[in-house]
Every structure is written in C-alpha cells, then in structure tokens.
PDB file of N, CA, C and O in Angstrom:
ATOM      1  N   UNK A   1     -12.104  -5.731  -5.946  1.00  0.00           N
ATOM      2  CA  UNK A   1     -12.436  -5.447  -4.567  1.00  0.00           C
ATOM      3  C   UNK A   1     -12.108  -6.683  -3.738  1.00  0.00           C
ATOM      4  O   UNK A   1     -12.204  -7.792  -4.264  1.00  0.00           O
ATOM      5  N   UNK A   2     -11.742  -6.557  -2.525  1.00  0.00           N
ATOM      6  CA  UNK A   2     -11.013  -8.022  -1.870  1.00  0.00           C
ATOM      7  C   UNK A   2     -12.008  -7.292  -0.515  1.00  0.00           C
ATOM      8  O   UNK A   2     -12.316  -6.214  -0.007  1.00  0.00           O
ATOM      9  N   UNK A   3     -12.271  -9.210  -0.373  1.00  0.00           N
ATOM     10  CA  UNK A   3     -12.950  -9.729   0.730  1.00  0.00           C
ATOM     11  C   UNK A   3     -12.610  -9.093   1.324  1.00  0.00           C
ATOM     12  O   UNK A   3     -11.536  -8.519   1.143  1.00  0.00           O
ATOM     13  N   UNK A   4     -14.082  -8.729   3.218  1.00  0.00           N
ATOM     14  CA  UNK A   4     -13.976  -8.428   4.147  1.00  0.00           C
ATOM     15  C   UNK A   4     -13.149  -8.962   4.806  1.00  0.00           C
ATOM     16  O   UNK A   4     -13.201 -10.189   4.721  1.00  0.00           O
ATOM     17  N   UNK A   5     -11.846  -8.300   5.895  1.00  0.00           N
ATOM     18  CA  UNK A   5     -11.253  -9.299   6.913  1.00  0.00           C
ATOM     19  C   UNK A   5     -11.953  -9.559   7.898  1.00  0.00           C
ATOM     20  O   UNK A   5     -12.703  -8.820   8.535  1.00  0.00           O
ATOM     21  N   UNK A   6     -11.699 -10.662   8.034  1.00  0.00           N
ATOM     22  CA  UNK A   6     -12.369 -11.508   9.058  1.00  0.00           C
ATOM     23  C   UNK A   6     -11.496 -12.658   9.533  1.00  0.00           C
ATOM     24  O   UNK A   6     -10.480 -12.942   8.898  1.00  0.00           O
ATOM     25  N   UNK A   7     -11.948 -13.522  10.930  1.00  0.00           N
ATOM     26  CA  UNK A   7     -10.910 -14.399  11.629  1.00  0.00           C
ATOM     27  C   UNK A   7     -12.515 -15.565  11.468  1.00  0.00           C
ATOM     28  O   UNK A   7     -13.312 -15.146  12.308  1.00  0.00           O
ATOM     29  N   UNK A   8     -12.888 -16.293  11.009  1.00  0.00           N
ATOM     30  CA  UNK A   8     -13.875 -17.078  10.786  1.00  0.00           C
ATOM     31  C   UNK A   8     -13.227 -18.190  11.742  1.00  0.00           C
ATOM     32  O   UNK A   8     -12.018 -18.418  11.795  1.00  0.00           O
ATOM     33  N   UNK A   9     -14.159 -18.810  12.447  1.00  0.00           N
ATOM     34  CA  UNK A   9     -14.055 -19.589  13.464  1.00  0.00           C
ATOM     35  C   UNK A   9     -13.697 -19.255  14.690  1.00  0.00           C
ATOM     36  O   UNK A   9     -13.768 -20.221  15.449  1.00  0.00           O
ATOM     37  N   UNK A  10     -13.298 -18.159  15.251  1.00  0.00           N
ATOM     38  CA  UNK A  10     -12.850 -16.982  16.436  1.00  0.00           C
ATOM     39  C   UNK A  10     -13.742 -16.606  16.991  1.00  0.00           C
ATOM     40  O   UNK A  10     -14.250 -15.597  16.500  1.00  0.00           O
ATOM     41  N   UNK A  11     -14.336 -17.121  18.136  1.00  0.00           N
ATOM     42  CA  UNK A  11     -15.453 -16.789  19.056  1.00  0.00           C
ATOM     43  C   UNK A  11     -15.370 -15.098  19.756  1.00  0.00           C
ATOM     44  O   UNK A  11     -14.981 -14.723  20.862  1.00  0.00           O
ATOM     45  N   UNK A  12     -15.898 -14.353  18.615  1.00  0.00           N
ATOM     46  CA  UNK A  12     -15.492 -12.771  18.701  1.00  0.00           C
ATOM     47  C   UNK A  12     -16.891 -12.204  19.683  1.00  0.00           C
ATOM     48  O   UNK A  12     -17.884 -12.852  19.350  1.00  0.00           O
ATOM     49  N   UNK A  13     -17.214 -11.160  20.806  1.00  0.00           N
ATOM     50  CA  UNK A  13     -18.184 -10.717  21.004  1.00  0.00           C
ATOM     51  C   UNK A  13     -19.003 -10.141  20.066  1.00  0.00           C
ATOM     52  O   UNK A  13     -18.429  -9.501  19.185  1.00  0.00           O
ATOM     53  N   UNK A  14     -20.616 -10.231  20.018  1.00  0.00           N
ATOM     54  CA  UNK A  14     -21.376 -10.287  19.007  1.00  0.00           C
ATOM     55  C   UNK A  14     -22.380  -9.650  19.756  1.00  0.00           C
ATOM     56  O   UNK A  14     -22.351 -10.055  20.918  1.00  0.00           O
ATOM     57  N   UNK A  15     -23.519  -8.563  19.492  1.00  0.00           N
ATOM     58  CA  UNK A  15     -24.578  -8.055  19.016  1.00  0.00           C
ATOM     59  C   UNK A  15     -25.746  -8.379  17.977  1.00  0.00           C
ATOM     60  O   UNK A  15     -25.694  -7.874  16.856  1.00  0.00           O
ATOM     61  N   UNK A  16     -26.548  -9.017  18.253  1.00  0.00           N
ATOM     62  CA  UNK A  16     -27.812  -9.240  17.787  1.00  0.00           C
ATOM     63  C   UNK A  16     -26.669 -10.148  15.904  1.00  0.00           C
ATOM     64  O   UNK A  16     -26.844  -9.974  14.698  1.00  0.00           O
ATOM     65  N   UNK A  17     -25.934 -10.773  16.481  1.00  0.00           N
ATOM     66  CA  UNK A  17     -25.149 -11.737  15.381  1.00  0.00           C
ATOM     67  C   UNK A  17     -24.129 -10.855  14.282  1.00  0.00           C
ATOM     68  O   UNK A  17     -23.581 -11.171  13.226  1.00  0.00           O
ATOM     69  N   UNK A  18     -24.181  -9.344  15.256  1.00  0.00           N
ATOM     70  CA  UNK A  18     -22.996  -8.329  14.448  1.00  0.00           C
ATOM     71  C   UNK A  18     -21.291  -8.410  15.442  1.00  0.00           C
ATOM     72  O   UNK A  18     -21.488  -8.969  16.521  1.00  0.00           O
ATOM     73  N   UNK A  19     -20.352  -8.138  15.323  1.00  0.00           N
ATOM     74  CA  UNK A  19     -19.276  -7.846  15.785  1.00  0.00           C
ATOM     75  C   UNK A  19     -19.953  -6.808  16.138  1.00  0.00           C
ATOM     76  O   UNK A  19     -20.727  -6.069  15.529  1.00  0.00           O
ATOM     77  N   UNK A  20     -19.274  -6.867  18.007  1.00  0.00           N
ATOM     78  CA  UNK A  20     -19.322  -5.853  18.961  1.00  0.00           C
ATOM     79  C   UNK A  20     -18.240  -5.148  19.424  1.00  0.00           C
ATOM     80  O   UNK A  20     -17.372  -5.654  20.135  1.00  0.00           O
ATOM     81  N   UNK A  21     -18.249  -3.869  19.014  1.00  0.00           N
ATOM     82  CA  UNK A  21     -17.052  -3.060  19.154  1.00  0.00           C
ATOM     83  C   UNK A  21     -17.481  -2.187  19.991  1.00  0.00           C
ATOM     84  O   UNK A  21     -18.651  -1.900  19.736  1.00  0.00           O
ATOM     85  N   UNK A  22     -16.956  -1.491  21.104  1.00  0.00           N
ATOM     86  CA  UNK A  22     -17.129  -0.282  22.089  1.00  0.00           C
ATOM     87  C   UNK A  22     -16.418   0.895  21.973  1.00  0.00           C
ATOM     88  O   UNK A  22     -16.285   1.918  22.645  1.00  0.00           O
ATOM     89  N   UNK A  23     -16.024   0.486  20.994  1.00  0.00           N
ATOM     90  CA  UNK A  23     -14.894   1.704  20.805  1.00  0.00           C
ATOM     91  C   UNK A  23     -14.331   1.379  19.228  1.00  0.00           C
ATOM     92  O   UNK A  23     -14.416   0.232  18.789  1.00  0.00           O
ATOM     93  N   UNK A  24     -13.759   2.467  18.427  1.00  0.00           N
ATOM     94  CA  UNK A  24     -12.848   2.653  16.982  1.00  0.00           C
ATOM     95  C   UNK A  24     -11.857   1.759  16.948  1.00  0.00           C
ATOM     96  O   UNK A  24     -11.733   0.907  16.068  1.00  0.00           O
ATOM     97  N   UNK A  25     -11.185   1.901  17.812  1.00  0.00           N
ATOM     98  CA  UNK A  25      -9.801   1.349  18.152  1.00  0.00           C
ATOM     99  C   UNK A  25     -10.171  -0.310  18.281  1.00  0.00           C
ATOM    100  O   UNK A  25      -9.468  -1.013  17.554  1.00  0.00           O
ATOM    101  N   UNK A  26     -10.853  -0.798  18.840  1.00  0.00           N
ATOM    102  CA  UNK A  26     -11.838  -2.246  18.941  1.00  0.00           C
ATOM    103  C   UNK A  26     -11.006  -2.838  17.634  1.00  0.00           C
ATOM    104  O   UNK A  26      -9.990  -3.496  17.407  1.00  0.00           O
ATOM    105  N   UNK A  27     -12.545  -1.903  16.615  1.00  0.00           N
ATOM    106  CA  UNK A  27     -12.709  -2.571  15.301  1.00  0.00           C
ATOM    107  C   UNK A  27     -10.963  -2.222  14.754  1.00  0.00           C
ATOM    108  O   UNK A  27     -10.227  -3.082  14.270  1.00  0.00           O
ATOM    109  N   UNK A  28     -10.710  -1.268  14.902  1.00  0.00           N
ATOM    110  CA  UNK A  28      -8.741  -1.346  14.084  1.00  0.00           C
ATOM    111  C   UNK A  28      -8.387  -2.643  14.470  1.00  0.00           C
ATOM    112  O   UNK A  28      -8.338  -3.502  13.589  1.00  0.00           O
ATOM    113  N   UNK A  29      -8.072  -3.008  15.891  1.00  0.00           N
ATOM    114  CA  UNK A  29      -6.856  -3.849  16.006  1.00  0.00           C
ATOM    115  C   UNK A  29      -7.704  -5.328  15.972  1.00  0.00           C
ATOM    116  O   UNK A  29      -7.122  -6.393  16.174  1.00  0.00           O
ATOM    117  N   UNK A  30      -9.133  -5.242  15.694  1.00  0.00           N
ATOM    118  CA  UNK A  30      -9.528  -6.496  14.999  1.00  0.00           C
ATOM    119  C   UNK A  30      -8.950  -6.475  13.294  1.00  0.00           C
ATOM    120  O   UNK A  30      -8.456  -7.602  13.243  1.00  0.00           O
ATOM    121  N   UNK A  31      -8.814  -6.096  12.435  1.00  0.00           N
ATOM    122  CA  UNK A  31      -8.454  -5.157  11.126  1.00  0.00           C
ATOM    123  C   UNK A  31      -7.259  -5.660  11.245  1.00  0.00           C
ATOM    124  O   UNK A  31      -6.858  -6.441  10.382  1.00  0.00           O
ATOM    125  N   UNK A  32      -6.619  -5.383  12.117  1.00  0.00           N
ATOM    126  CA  UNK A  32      -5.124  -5.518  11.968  1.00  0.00           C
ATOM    127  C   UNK A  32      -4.642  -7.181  12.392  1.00  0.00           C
ATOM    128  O   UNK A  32      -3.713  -7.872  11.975  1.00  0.00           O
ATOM    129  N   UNK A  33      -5.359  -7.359  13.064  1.00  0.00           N
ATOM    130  CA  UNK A  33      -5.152  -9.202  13.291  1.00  0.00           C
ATOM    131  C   UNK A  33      -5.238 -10.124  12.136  1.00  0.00           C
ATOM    132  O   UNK A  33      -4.549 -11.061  11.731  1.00  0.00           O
ATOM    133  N   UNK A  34      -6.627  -9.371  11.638  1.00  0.00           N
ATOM    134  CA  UNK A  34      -7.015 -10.277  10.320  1.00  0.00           C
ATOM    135  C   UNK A  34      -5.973 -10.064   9.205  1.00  0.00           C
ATOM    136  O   UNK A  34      -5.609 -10.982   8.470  1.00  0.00           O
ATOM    137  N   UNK A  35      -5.482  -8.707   9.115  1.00  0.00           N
ATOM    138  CA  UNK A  35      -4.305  -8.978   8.552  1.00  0.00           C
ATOM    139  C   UNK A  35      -3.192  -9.897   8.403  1.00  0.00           C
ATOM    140  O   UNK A  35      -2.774 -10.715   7.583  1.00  0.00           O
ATOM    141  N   UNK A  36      -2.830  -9.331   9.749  1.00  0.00           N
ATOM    142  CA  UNK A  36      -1.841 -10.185  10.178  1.00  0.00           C
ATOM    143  C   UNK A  36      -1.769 -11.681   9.643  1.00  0.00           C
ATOM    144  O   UNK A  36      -0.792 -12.241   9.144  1.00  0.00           O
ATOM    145  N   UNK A  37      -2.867 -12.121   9.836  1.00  0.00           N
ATOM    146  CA  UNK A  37      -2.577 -13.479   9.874  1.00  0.00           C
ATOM    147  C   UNK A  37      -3.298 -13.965   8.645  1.00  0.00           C
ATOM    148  O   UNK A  37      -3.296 -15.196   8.624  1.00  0.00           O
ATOM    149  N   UNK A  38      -3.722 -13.596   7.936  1.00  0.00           N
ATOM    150  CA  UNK A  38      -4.077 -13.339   6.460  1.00  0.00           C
ATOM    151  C   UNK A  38      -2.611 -13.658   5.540  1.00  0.00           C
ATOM    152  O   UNK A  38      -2.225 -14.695   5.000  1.00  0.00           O
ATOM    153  N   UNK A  39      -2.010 -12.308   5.625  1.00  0.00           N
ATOM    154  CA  UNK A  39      -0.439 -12.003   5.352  1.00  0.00           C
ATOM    155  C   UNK A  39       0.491 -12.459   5.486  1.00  0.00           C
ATOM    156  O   UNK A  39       1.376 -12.524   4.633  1.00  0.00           O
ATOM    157  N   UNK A  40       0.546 -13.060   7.022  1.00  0.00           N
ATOM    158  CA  UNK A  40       2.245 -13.598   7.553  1.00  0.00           C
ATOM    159  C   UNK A  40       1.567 -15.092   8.055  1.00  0.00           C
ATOM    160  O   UNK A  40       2.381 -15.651   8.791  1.00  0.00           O
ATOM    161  N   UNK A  41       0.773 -15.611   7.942  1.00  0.00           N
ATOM    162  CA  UNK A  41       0.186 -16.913   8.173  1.00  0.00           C
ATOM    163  C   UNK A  41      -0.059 -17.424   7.580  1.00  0.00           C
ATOM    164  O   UNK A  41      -0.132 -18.603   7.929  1.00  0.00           O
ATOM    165  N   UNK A  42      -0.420 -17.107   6.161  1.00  0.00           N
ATOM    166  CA  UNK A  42      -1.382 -17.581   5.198  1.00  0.00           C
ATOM    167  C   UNK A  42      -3.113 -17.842   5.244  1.00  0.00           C
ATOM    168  O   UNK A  42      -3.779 -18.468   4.420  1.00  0.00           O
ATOM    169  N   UNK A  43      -3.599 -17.129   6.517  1.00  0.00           N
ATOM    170  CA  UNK A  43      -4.987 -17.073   6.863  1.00  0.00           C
ATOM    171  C   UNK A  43      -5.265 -18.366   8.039  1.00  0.00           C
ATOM    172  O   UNK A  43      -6.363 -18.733   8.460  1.00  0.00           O
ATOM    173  N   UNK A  44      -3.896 -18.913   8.411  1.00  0.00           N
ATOM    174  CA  UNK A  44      -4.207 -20.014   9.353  1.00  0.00           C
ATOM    175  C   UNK A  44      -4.190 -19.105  11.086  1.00  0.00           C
ATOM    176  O   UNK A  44      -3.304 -18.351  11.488  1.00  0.00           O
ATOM    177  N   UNK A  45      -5.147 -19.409  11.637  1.00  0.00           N
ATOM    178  CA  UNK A  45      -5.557 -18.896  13.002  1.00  0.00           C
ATOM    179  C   UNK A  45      -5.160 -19.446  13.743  1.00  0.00           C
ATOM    180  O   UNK A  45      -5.134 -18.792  14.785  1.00  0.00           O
ATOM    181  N   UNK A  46      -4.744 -20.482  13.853  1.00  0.00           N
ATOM    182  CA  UNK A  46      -4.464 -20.983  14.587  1.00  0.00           C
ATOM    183  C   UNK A  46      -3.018 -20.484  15.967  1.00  0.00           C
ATOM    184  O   UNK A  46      -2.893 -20.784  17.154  1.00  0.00           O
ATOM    185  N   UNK A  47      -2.225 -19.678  15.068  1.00  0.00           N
ATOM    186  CA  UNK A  47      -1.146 -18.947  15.899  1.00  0.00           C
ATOM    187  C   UNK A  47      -1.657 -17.980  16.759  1.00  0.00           C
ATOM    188  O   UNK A  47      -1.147 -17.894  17.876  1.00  0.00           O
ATOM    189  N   UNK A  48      -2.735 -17.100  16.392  1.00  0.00           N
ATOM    190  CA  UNK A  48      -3.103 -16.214  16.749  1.00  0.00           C
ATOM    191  C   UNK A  48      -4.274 -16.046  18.063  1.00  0.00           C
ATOM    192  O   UNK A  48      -4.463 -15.220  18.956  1.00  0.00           O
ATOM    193  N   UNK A  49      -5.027 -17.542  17.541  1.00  0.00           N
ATOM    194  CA  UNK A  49      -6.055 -18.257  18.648  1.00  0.00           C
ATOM    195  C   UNK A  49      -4.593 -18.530  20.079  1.00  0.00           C
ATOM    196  O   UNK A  49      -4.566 -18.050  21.212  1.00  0.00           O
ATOM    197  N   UNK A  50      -3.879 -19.180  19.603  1.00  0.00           N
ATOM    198  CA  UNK A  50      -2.976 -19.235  20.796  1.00  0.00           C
ATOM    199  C   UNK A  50      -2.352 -18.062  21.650  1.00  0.00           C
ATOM    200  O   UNK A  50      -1.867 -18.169  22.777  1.00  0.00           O
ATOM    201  N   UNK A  51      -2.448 -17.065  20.981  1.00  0.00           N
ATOM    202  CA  UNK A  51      -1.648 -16.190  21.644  1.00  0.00           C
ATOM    203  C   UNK A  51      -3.279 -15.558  22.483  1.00  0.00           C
ATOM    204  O   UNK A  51      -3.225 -15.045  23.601  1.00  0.00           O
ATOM    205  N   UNK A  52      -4.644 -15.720  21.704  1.00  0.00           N
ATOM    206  CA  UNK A  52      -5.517 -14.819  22.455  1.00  0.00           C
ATOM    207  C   UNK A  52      -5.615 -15.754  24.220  1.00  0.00           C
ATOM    208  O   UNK A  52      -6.033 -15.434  25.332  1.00  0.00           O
ATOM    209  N   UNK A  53      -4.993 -16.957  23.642  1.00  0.00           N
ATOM    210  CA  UNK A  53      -5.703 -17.692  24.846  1.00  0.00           C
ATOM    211  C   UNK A  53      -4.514 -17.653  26.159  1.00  0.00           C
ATOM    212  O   UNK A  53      -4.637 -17.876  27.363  1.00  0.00           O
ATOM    213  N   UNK A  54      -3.624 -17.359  25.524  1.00  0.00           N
ATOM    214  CA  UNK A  54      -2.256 -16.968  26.953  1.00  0.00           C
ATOM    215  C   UNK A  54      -2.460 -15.560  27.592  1.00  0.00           C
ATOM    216  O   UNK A  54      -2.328 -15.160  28.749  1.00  0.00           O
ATOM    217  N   UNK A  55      -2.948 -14.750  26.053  1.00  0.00           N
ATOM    218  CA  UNK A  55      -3.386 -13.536  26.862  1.00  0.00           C
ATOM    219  C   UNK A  55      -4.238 -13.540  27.724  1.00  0.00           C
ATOM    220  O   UNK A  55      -4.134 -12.787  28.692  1.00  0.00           O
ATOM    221  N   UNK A  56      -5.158 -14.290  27.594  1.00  0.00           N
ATOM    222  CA  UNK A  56      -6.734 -14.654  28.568  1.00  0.00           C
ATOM    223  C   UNK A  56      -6.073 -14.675  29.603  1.00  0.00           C
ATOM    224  O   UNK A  56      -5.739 -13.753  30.347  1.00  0.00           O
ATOM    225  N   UNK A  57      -5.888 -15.732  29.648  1.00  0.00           N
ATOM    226  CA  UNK A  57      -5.276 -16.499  30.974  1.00  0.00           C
ATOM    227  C   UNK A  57      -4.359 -15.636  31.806  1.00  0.00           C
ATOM    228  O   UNK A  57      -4.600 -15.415  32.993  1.00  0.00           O
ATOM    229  N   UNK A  58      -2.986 -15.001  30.987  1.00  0.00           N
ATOM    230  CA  UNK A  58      -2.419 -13.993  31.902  1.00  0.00           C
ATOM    231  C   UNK A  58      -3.223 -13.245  32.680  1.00  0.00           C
ATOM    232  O   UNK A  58      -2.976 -12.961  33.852  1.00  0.00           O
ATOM    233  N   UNK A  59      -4.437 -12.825  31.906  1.00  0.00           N
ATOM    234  CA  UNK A  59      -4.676 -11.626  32.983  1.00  0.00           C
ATOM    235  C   UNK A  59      -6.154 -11.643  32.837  1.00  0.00           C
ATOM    236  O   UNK A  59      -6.697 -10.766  32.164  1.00  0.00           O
ATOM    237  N   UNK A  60      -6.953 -12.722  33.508  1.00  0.00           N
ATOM    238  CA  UNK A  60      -8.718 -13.328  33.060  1.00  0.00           C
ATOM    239  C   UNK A  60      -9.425 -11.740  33.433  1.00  0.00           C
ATOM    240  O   UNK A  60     -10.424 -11.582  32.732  1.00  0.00           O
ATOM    241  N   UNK A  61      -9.252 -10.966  34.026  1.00  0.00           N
ATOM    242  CA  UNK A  61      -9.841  -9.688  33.965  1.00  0.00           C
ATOM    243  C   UNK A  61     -10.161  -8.354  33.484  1.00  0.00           C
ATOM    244  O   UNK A  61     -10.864  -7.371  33.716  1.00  0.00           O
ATOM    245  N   UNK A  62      -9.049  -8.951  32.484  1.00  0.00           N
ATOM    246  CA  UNK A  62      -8.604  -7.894  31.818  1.00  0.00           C
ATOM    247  C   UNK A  62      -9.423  -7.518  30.605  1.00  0.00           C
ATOM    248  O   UNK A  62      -9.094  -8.504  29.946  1.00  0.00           O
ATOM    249  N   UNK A  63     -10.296  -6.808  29.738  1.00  0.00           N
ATOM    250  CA  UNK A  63     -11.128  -6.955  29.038  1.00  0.00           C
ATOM    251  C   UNK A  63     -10.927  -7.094  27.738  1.00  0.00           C
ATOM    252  O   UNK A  63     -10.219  -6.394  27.014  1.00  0.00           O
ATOM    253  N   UNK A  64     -11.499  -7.913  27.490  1.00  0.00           N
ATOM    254  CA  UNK A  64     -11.615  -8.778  26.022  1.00  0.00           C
ATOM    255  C   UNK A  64     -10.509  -8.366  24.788  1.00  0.00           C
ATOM    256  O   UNK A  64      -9.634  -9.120  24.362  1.00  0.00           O
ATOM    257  N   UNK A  65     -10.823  -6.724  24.242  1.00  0.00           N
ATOM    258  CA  UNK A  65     -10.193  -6.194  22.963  1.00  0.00           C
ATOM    259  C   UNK A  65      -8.597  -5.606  23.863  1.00  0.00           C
ATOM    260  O   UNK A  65      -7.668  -5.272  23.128  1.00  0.00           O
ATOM    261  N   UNK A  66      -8.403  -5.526  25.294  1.00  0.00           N
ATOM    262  CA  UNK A  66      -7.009  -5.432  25.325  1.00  0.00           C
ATOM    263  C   UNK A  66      -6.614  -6.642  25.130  1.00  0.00           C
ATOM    264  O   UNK A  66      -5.606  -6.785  24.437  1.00  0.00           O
ATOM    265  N   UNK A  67      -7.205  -7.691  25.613  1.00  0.00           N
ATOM    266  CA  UNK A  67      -6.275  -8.950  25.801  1.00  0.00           C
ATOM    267  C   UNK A  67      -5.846  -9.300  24.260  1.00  0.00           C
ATOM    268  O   UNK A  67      -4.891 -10.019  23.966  1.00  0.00           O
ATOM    269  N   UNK A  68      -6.790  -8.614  23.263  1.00  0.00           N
ATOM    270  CA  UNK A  68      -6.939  -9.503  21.955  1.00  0.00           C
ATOM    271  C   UNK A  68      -5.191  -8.477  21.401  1.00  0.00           C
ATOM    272  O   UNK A  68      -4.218  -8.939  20.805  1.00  0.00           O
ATOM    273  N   UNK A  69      -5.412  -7.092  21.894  1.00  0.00           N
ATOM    274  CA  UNK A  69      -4.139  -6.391  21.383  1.00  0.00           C
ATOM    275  C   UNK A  69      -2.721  -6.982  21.880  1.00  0.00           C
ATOM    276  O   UNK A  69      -1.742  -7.087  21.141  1.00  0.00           O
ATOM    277  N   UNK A  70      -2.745  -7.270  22.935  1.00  0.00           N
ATOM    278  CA  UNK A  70      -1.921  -8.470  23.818  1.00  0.00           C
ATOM    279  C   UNK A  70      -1.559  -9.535  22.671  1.00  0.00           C
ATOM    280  O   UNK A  70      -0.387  -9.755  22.363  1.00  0.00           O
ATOM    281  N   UNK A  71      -2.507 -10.099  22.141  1.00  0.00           N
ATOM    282  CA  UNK A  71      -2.116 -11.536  21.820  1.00  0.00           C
ATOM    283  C   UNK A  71      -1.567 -10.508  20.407  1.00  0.00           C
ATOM    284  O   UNK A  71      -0.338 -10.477  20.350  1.00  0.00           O
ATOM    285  N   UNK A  72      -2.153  -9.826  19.479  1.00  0.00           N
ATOM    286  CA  UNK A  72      -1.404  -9.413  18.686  1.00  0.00           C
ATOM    287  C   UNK A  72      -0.253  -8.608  18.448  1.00  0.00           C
ATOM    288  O   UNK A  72       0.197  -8.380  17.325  1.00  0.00           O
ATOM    289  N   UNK A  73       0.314  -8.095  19.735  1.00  0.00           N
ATOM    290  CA  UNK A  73       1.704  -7.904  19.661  1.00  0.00           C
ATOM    291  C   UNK A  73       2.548  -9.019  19.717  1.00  0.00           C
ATOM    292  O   UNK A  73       3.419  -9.222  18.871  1.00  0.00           O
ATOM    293  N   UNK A  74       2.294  -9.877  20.838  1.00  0.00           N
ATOM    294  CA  UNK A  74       2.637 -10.953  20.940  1.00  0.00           C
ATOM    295  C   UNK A  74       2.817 -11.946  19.343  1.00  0.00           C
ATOM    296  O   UNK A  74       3.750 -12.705  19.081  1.00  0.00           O
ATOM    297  N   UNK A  75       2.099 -11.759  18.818  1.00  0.00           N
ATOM    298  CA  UNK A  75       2.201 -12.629  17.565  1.00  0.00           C
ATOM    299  C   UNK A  75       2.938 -11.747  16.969  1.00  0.00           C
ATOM    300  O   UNK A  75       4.061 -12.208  16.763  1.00  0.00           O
ATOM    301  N   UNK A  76       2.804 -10.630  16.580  1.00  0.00           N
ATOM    302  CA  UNK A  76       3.913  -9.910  15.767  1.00  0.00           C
ATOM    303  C   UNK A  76       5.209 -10.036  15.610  1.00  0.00           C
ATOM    304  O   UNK A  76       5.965 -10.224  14.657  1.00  0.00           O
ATOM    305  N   UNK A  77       5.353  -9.828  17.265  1.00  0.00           N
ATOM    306  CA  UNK A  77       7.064  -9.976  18.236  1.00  0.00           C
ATOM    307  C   UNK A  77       7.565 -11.844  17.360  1.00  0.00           C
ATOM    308  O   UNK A  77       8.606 -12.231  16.829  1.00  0.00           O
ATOM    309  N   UNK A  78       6.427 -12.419  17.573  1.00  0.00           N
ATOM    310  CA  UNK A  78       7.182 -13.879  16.403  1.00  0.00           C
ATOM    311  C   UNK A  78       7.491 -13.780  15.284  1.00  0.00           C
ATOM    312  O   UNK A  78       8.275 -14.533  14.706  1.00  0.00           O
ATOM    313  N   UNK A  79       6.831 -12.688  14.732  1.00  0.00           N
ATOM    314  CA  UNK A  79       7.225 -12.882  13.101  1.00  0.00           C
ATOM    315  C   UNK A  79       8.591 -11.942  12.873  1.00  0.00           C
ATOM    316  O   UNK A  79       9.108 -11.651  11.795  1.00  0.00           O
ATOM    317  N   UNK A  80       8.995 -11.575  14.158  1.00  0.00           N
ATOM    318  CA  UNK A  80      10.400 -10.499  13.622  1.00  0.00           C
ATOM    319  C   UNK A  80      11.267 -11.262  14.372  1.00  0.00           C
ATOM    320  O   UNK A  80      12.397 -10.904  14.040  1.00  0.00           O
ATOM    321  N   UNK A  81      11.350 -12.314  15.393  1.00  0.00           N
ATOM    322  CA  UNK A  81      12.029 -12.745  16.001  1.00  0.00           C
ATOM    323  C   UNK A  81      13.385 -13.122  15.236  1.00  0.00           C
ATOM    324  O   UNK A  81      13.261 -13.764  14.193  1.00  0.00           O
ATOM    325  N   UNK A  82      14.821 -12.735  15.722  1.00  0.00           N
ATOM    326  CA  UNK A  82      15.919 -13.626  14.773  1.00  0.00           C
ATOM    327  C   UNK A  82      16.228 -14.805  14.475  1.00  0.00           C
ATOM    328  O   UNK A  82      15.973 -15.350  15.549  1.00  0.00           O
ATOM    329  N   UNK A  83      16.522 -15.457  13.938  1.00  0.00           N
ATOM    330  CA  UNK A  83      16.497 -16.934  13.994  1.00  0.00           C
ATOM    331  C   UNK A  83      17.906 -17.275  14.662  1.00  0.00           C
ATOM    332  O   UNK A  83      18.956 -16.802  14.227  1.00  0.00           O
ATOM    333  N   UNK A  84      17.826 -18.280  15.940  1.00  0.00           N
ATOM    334  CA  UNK A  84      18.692 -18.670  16.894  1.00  0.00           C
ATOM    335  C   UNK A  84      19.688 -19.379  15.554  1.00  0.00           C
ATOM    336  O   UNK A  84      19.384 -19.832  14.451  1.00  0.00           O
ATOM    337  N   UNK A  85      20.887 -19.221  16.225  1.00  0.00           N
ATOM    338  CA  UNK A  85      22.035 -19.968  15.662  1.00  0.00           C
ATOM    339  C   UNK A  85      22.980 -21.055  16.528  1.00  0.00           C
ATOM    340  O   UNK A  85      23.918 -21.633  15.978  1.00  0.00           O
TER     341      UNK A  85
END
C-alpha cells in the first residue's frame, strides 16, 4: 500500500487541521499535483510552490483551488516543453 499524497510544507486551506475542499474536483487536482511532482520532480516542491505563487499574483482574486489548477498546468506545460536547440 503506498503513502497518502500529499505536498508537506504547502500552506494548503485547512478545517479544524483537515484539508479543505469545497468541491470533488478541489481534492482531484490536489491528487494530481502531488503526483505530479512526486513523479516528474522527485517529490521536490519547490517547482510547483513557484508556479502556485505566479498564479497568485496573476490574478490575487481569483480563488485559491483555480489558481492552484493554474499553477498545475503551468507546471505540466514544463515537463513537455522541447528542448531549445
């Protein structure tokens, strides 16, 4: 059986010290981050913390679990990028 995913050190919204999800889709594309960067990172956050924080910033109103889907396309779009010649 393999560990829960999780982004440990990622200041995630929280409920009485649970992950706060408002919706299904929330908890997926949290699921799918931790993947992500589990997989194609080696579990380092640090790529992924960057992309949540450009997403922030692009658009500070925008609410929390879009911005977070934001930063994870965004990180994706790097890992397929071609390599310049």
């Amino acid at each position: 059986m393999s560990a829960p995913l999780s982004l440990p050190g990622m200041d995630l919204p929280r409920r009485n010290g649970e992950l706060a999800f408002d919706a299904p889709w929330q908890s997926r594309v949290f699921a799918l981050a931790a993947a992500v960067v589990e997989h194609a990172f080696g579990g380092n956050r640090e790529p992924f913390r960057r992309q949540l924080i450009t997403a922030i910033a692009a658009e500070p109103g925008r609410p929390y679990w879009e911005s977070w889907t934001a930063a994870l396309e965004a990180l994706v779009e790097t890992i397929h990028e071609p390599p310049t010649m």
